[in-house]
mmCIF file of the protein (N, C-alpha, C, O) and its ligand, coordinates in Angstrom:
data_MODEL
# 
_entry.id   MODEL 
# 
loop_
_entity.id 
_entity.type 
_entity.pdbx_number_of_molecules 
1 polymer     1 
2 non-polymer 1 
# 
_entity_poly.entity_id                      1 
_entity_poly.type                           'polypeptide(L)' 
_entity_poly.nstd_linkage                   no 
_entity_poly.nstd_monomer                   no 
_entity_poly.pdbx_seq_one_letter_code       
;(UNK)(UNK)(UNK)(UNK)(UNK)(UNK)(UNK)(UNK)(UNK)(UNK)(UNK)(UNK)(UNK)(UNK)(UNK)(UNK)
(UNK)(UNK)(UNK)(UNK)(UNK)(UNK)(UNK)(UNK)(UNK)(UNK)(UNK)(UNK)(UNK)(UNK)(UNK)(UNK)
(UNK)(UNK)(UNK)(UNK)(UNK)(UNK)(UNK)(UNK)(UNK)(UNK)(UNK)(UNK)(UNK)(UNK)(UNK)(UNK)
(UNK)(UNK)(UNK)(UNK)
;
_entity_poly.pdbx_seq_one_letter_code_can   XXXXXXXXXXXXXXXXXXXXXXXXXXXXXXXXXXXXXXXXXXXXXXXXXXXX 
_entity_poly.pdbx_strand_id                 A 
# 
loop_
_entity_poly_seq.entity_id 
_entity_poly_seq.num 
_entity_poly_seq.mon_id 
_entity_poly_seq.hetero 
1 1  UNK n 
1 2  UNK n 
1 3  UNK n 
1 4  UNK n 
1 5  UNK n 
1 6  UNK n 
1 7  UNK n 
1 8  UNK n 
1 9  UNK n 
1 10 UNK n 
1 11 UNK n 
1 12 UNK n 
1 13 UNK n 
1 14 UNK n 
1 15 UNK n 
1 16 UNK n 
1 17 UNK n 
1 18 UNK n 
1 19 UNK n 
1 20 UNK n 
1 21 UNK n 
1 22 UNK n 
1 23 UNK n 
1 24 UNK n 
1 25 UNK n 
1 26 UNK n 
1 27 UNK n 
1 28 UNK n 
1 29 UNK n 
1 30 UNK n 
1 31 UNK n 
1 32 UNK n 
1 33 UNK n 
1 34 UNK n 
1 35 UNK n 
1 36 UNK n 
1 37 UNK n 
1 38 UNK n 
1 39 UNK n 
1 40 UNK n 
1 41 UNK n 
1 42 UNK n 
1 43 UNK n 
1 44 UNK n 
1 45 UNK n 
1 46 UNK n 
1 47 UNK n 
1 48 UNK n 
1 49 UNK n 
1 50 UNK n 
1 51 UNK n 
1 52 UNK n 
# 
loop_
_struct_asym.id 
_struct_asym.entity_id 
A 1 
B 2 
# 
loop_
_chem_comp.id 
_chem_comp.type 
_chem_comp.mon_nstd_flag 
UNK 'L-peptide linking' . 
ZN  non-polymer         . 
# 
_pdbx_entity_nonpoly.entity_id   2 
_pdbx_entity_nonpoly.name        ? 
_pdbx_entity_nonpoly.comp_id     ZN 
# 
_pdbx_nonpoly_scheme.asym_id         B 
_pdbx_nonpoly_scheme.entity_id       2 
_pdbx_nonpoly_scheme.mon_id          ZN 
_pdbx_nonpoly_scheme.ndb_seq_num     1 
_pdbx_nonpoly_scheme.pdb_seq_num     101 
_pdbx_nonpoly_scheme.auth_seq_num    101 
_pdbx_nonpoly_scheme.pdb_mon_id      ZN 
_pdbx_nonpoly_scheme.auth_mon_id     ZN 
_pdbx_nonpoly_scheme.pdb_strand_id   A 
_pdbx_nonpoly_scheme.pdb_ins_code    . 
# 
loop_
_atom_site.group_PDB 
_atom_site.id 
_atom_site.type_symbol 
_atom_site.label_atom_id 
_atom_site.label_alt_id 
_atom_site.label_comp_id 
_atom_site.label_asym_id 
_atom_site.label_entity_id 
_atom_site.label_seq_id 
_atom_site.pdbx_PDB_ins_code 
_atom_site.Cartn_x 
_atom_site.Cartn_y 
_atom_site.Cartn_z 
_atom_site.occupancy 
_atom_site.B_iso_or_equiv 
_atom_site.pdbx_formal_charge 
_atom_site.auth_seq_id 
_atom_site.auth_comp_id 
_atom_site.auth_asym_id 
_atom_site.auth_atom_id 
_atom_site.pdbx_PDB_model_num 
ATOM   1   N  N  . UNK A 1 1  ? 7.801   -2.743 6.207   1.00 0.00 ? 1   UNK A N  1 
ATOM   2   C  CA . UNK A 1 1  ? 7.424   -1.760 5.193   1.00 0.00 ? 1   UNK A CA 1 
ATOM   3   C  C  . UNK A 1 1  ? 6.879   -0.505 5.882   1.00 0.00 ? 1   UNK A C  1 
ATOM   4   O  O  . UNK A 1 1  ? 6.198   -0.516 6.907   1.00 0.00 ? 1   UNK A O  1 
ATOM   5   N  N  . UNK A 1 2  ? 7.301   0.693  5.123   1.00 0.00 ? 2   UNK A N  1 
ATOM   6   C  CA . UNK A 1 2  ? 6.690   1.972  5.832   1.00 0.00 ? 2   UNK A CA 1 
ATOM   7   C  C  . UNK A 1 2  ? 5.745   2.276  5.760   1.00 0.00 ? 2   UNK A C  1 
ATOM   8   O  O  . UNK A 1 2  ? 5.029   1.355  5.368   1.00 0.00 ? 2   UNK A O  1 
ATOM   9   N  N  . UNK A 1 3  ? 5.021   3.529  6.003   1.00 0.00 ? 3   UNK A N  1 
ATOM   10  C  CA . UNK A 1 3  ? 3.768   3.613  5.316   1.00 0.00 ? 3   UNK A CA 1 
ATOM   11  C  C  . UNK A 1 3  ? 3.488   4.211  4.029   1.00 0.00 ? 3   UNK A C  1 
ATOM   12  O  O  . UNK A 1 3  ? 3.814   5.379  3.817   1.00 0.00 ? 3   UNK A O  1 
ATOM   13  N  N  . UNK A 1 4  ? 2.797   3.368  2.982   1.00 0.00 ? 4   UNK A N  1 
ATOM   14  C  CA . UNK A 1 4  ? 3.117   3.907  2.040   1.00 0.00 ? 4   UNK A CA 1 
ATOM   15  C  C  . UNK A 1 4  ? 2.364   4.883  1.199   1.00 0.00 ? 4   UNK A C  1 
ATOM   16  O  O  . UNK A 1 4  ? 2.638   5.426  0.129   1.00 0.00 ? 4   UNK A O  1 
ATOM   17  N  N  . UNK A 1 5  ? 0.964   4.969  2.282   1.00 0.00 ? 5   UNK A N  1 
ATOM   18  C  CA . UNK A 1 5  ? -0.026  5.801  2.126   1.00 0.00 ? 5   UNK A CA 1 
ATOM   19  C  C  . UNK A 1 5  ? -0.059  7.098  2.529   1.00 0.00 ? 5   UNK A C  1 
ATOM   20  O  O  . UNK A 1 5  ? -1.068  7.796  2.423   1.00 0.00 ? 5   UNK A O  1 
ATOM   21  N  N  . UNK A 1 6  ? 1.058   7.500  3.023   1.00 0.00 ? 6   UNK A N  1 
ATOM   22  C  CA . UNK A 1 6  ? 1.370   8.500  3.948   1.00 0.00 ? 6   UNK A CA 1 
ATOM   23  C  C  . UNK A 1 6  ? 2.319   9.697  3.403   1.00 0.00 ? 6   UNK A C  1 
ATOM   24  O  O  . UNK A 1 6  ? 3.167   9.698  2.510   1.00 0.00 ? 6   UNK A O  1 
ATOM   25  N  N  . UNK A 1 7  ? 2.022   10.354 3.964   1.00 0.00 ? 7   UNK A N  1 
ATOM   26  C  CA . UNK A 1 7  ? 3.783   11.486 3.589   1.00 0.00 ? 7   UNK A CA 1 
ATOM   27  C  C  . UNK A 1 7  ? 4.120   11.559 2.025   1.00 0.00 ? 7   UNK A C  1 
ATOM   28  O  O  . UNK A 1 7  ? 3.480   11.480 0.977   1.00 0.00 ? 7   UNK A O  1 
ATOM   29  N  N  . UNK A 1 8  ? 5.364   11.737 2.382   1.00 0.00 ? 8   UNK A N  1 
ATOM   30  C  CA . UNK A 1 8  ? 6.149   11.560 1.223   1.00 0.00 ? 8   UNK A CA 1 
ATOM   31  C  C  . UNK A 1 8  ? 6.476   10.644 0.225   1.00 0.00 ? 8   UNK A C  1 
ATOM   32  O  O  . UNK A 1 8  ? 7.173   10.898 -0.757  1.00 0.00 ? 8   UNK A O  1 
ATOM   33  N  N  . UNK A 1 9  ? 5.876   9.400  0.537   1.00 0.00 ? 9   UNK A N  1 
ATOM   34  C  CA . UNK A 1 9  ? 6.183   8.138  -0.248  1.00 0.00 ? 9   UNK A CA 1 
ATOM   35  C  C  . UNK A 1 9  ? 4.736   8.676  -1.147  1.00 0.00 ? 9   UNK A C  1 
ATOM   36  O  O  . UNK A 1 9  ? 4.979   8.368  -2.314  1.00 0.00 ? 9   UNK A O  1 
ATOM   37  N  N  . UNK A 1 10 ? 3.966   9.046  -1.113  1.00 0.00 ? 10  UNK A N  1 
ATOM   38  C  CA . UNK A 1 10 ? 2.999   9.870  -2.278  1.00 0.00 ? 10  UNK A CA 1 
ATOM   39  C  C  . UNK A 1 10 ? 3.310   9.982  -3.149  1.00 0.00 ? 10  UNK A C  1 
ATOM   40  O  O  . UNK A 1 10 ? 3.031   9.319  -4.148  1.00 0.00 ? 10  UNK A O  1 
ATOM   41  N  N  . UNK A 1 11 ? 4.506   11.528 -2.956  1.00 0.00 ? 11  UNK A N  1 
ATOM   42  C  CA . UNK A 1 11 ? 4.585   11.981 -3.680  1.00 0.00 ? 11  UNK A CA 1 
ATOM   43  C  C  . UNK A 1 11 ? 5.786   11.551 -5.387  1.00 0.00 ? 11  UNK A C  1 
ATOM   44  O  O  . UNK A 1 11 ? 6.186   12.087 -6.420  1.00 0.00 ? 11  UNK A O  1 
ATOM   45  N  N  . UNK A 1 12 ? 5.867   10.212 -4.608  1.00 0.00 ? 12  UNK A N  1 
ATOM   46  C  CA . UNK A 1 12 ? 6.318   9.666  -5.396  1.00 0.00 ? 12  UNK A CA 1 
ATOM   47  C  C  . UNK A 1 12 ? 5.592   8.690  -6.632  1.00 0.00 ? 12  UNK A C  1 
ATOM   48  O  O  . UNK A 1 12 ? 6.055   7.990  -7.532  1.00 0.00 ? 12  UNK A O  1 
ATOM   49  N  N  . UNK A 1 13 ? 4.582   8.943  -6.296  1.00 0.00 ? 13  UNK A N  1 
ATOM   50  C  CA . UNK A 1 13 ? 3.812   7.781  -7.346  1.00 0.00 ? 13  UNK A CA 1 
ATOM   51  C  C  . UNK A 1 13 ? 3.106   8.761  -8.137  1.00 0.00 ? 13  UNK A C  1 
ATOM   52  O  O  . UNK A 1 13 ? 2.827   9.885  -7.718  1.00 0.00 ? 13  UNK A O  1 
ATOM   53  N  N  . UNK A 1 14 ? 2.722   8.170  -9.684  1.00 0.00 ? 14  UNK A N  1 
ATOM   54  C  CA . UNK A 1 14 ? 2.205   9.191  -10.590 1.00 0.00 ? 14  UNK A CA 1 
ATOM   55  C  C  . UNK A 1 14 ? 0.622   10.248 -10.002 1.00 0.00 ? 14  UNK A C  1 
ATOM   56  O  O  . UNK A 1 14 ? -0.374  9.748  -9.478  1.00 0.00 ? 14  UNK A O  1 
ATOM   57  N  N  . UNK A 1 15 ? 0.770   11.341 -10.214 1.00 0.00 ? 15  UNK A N  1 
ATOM   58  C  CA . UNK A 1 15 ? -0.199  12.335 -9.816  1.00 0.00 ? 15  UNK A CA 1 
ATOM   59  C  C  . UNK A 1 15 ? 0.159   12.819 -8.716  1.00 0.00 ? 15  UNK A C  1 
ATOM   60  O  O  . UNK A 1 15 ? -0.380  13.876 -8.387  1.00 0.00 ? 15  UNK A O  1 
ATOM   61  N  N  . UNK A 1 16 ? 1.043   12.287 -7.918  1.00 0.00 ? 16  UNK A N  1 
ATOM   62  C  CA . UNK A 1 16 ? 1.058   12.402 -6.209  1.00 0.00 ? 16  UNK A CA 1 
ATOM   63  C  C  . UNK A 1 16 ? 0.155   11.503 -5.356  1.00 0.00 ? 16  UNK A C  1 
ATOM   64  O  O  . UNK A 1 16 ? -0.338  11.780 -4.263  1.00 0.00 ? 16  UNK A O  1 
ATOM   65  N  N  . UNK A 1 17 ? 0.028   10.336 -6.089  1.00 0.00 ? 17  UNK A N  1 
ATOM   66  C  CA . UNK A 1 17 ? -1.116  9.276  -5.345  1.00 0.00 ? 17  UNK A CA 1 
ATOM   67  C  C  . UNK A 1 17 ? -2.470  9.355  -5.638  1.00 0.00 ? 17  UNK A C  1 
ATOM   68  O  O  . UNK A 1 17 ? -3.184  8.375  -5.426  1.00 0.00 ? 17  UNK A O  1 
ATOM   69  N  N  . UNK A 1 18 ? -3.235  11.092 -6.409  1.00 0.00 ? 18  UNK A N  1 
ATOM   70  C  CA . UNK A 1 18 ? -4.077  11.917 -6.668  1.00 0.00 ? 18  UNK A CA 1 
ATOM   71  C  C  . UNK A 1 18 ? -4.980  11.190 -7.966  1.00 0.00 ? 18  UNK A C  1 
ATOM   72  O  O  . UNK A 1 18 ? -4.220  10.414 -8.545  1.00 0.00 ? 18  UNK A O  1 
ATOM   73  N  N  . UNK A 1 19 ? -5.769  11.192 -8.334  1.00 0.00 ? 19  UNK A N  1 
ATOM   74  C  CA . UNK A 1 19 ? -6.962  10.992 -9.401  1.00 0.00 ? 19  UNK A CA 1 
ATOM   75  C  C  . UNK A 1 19 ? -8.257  11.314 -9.514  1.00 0.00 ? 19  UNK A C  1 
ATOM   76  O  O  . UNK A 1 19 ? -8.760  12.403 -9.237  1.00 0.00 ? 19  UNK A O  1 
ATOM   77  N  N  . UNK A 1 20 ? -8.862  10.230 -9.979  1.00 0.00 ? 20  UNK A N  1 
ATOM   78  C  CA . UNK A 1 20 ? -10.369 9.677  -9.962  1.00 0.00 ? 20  UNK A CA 1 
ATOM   79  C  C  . UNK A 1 20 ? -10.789 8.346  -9.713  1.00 0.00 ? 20  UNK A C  1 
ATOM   80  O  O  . UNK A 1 20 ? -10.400 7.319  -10.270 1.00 0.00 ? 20  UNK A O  1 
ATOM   81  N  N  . UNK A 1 21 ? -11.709 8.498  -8.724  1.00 0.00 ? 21  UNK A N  1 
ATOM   82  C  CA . UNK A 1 21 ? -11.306 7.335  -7.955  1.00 0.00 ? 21  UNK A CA 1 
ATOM   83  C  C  . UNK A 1 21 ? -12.522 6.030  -9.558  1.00 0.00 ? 21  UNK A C  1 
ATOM   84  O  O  . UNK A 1 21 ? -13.625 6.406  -9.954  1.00 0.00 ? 21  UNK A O  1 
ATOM   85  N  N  . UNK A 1 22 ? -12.087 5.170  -9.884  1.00 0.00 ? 22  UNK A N  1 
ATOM   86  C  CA . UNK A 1 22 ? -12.933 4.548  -10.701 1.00 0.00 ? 22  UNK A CA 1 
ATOM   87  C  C  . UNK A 1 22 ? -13.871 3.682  -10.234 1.00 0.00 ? 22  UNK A C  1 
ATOM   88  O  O  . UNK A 1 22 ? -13.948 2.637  -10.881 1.00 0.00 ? 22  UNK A O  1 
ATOM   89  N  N  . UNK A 1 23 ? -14.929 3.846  -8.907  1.00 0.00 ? 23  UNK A N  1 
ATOM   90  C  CA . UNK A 1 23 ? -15.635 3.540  -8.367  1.00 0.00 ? 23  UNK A CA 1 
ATOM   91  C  C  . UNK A 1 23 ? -16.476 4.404  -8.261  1.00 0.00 ? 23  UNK A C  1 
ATOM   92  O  O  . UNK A 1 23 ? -17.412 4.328  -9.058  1.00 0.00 ? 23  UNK A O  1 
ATOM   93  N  N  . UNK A 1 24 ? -16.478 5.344  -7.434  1.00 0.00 ? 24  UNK A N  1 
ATOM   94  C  CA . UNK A 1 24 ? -17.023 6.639  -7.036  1.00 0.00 ? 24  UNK A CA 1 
ATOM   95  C  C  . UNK A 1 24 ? -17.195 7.706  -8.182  1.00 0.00 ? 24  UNK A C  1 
ATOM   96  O  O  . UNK A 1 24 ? -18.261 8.149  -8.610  1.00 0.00 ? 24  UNK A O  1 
ATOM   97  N  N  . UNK A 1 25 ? -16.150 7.968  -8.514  1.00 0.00 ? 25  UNK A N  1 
ATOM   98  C  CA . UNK A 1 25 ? -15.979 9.056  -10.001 1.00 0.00 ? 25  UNK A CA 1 
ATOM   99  C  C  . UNK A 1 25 ? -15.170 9.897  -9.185  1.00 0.00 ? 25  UNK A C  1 
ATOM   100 O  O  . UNK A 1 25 ? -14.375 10.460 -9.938  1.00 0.00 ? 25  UNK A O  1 
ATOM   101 N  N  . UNK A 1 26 ? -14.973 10.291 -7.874  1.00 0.00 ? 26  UNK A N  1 
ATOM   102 C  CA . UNK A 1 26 ? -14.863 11.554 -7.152  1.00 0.00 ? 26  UNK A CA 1 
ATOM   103 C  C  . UNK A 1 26 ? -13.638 11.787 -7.902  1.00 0.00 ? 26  UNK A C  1 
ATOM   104 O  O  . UNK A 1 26 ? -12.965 10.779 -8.111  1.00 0.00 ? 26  UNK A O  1 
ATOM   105 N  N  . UNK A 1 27 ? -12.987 13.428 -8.569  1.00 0.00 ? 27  UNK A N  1 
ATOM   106 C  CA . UNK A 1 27 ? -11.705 13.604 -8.892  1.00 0.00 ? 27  UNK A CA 1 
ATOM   107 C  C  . UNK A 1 27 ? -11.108 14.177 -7.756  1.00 0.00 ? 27  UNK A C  1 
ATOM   108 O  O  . UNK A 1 27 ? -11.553 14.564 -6.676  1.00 0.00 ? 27  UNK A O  1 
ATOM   109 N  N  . UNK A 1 28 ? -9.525  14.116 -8.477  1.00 0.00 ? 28  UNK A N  1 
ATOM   110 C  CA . UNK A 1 28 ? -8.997  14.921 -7.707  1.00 0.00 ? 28  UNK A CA 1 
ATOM   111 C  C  . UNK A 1 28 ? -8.744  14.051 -6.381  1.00 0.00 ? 28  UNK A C  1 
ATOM   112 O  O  . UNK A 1 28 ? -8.082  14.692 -5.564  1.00 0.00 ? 28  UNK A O  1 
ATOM   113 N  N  . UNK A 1 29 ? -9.106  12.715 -5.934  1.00 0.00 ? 29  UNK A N  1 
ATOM   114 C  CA . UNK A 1 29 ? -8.756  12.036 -4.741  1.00 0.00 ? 29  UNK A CA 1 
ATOM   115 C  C  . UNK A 1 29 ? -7.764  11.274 -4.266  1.00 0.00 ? 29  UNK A C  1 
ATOM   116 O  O  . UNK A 1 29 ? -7.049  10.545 -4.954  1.00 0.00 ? 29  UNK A O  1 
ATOM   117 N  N  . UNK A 1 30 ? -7.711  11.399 -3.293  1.00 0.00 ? 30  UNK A N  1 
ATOM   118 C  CA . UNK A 1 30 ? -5.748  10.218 -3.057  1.00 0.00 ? 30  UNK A CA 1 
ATOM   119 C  C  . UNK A 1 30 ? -6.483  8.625  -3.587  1.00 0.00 ? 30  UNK A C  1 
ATOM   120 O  O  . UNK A 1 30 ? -7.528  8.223  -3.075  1.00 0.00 ? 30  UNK A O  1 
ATOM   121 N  N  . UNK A 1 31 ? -5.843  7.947  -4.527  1.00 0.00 ? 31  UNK A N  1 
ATOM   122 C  CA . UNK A 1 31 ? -5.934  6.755  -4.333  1.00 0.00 ? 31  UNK A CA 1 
ATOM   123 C  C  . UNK A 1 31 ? -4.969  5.802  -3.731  1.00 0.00 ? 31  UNK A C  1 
ATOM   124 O  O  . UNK A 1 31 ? -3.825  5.697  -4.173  1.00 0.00 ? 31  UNK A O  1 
ATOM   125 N  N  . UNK A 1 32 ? -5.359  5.189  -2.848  1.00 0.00 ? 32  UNK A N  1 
ATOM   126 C  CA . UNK A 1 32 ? -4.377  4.855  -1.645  1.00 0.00 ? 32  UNK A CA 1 
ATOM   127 C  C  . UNK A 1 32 ? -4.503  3.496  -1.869  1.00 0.00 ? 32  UNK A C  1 
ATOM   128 O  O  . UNK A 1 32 ? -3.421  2.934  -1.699  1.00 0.00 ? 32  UNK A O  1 
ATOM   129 N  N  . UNK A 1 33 ? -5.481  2.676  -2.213  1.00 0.00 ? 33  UNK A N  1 
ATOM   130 C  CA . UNK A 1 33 ? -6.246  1.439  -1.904  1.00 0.00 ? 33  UNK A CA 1 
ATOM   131 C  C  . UNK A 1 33 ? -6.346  0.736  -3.498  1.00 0.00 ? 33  UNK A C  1 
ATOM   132 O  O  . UNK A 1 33 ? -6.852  1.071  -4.568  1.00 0.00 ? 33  UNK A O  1 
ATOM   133 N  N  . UNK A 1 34 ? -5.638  -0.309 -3.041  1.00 0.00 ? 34  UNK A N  1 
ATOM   134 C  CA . UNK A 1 34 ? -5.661  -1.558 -4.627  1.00 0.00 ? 34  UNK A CA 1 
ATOM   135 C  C  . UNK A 1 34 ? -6.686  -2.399 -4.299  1.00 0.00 ? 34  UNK A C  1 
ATOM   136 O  O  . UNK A 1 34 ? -6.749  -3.058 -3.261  1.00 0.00 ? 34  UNK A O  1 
ATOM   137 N  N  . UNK A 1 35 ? -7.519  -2.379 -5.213  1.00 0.00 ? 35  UNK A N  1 
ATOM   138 C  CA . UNK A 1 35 ? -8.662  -3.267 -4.835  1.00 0.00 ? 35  UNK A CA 1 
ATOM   139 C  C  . UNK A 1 35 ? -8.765  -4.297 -6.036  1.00 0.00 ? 35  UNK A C  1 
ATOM   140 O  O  . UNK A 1 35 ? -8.275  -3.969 -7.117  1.00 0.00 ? 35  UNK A O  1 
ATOM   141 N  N  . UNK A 1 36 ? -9.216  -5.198 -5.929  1.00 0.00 ? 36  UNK A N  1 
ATOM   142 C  CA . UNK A 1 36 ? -9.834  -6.324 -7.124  1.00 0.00 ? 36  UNK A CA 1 
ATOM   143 C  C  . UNK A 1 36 ? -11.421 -6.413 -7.506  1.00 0.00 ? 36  UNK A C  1 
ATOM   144 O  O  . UNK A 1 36 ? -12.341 -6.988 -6.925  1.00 0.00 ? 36  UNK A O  1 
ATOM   145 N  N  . UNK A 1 37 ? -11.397 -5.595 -8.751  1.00 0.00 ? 37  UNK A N  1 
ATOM   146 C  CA . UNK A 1 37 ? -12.410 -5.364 -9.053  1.00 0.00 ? 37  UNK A CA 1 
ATOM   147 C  C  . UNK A 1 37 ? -13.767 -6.622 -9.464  1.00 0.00 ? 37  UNK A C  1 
ATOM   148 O  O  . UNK A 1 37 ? -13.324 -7.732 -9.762  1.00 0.00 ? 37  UNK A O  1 
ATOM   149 N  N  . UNK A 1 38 ? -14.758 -6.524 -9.475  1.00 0.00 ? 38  UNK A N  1 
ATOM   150 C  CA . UNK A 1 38 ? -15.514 -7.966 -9.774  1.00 0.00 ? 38  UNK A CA 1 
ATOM   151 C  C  . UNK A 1 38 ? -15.161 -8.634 -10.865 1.00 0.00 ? 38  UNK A C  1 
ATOM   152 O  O  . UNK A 1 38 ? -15.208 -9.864 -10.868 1.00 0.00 ? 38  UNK A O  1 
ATOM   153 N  N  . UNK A 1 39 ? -14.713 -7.848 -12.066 1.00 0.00 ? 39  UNK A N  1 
ATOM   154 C  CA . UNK A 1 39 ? -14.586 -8.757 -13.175 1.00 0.00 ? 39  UNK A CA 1 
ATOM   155 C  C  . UNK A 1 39 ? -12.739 -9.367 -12.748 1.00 0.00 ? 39  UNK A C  1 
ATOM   156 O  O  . UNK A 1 39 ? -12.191 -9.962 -13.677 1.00 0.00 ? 39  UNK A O  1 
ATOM   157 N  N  . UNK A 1 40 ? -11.932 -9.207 -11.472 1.00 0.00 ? 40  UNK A N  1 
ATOM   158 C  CA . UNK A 1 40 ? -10.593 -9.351 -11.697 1.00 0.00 ? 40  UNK A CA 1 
ATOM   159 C  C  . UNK A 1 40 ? -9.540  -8.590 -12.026 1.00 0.00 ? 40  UNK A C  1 
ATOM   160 O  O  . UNK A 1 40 ? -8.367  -8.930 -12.182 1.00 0.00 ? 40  UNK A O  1 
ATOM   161 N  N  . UNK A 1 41 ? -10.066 -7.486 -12.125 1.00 0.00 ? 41  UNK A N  1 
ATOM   162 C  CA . UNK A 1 41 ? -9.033  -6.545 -12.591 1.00 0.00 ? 41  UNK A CA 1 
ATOM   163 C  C  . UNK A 1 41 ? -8.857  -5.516 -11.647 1.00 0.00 ? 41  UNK A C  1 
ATOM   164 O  O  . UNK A 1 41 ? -9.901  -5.259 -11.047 1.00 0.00 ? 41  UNK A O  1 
ATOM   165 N  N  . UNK A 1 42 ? -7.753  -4.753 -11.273 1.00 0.00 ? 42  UNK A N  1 
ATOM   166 C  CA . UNK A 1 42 ? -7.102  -4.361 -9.918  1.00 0.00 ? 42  UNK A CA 1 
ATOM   167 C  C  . UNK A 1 42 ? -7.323  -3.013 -10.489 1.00 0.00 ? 42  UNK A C  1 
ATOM   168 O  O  . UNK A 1 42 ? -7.403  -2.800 -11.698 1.00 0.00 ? 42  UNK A O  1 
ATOM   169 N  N  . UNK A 1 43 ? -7.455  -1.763 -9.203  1.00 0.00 ? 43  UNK A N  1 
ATOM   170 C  CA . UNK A 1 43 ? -7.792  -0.741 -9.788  1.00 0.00 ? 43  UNK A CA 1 
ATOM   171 C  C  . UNK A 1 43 ? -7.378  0.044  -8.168  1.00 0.00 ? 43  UNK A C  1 
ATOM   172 O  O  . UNK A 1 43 ? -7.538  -0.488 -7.070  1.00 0.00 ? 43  UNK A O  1 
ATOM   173 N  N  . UNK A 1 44 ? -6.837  1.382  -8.423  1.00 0.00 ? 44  UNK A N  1 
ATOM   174 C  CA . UNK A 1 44 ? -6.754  1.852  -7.339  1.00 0.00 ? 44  UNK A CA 1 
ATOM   175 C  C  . UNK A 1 44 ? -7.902  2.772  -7.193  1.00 0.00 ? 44  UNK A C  1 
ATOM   176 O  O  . UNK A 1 44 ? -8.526  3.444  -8.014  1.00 0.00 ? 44  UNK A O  1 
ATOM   177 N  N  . UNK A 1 45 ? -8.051  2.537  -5.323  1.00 0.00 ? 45  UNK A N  1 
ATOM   178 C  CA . UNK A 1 45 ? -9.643  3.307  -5.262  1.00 0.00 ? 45  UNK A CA 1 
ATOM   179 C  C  . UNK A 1 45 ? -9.521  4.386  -4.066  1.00 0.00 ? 45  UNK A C  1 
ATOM   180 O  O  . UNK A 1 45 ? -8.402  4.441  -3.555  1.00 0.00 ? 45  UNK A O  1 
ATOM   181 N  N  . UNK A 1 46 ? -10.485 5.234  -3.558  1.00 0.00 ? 46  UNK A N  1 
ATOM   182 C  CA . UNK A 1 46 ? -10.211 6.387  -2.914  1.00 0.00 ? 46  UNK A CA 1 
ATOM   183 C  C  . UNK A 1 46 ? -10.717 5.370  -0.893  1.00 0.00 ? 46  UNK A C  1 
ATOM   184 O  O  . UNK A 1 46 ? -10.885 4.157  -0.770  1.00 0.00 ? 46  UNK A O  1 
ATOM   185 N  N  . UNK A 1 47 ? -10.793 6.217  0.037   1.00 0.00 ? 47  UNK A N  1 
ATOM   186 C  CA . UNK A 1 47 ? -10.416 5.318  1.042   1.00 0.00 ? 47  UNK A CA 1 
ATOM   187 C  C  . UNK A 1 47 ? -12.198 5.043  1.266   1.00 0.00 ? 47  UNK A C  1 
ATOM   188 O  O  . UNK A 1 47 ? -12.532 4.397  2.259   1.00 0.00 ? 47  UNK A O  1 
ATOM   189 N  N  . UNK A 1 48 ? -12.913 5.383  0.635   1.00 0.00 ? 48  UNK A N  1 
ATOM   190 C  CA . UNK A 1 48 ? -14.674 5.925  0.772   1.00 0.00 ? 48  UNK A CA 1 
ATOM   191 C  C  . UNK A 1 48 ? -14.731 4.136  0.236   1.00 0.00 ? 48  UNK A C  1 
ATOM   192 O  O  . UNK A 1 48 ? -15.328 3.433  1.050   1.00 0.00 ? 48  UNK A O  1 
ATOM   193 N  N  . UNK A 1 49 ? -14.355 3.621  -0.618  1.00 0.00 ? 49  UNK A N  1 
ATOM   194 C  CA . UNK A 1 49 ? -14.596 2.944  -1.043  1.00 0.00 ? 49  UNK A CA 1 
ATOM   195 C  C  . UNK A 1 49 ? -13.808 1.761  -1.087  1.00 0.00 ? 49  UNK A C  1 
ATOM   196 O  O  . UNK A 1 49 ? -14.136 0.991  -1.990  1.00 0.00 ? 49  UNK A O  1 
ATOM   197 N  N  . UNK A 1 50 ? -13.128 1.500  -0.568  1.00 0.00 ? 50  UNK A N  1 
ATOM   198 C  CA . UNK A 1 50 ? -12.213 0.705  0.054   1.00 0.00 ? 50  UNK A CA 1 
ATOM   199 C  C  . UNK A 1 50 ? -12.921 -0.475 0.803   1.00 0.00 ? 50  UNK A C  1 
ATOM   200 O  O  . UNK A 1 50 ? -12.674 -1.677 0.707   1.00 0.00 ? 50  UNK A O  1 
ATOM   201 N  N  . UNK A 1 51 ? -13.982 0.241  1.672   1.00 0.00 ? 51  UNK A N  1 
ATOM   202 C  CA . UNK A 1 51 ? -14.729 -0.695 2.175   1.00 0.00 ? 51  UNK A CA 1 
ATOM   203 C  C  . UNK A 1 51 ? -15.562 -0.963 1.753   1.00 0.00 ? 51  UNK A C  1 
ATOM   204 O  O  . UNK A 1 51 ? -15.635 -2.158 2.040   1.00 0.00 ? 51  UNK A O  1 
ATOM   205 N  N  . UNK A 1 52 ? -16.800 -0.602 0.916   1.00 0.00 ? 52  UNK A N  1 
ATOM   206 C  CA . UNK A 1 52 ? -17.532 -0.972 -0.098  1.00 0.00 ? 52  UNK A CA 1 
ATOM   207 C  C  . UNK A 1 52 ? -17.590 -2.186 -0.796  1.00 0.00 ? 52  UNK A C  1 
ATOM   208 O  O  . UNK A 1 52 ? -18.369 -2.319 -1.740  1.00 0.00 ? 52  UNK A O  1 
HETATM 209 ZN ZN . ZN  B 2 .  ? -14.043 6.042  -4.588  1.00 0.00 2 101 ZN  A ZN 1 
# 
């Protein structure tokens, strides 16, 4: 698999990969990172919080 966080494969996903991250609040951020949230439910998050 390529990278899919990268380049041009972005700009293929809705926003351009771009949001709010629903952890942080920060807008406007790449969400790059699928995380599993505590209650189970999957959410994409910005890279700040990834490790969190
Ligand atoms: Zn975040």
């Amino acid at each position: 698999m390529s990278k899919s966080n990268r380049g041009k494969a972005l700009w293929k996903l809705p926003s351009r990969g771009k949001g709010t991250c629903p952890v942080c609040g920060t807008t406007r951020i790449k969400l790059l990172y699928t995380r599993t949230l505590e209650d189970g439910a999957k959410a994409k998050v910005c890279k700040r919080c990834r490790a969190a």
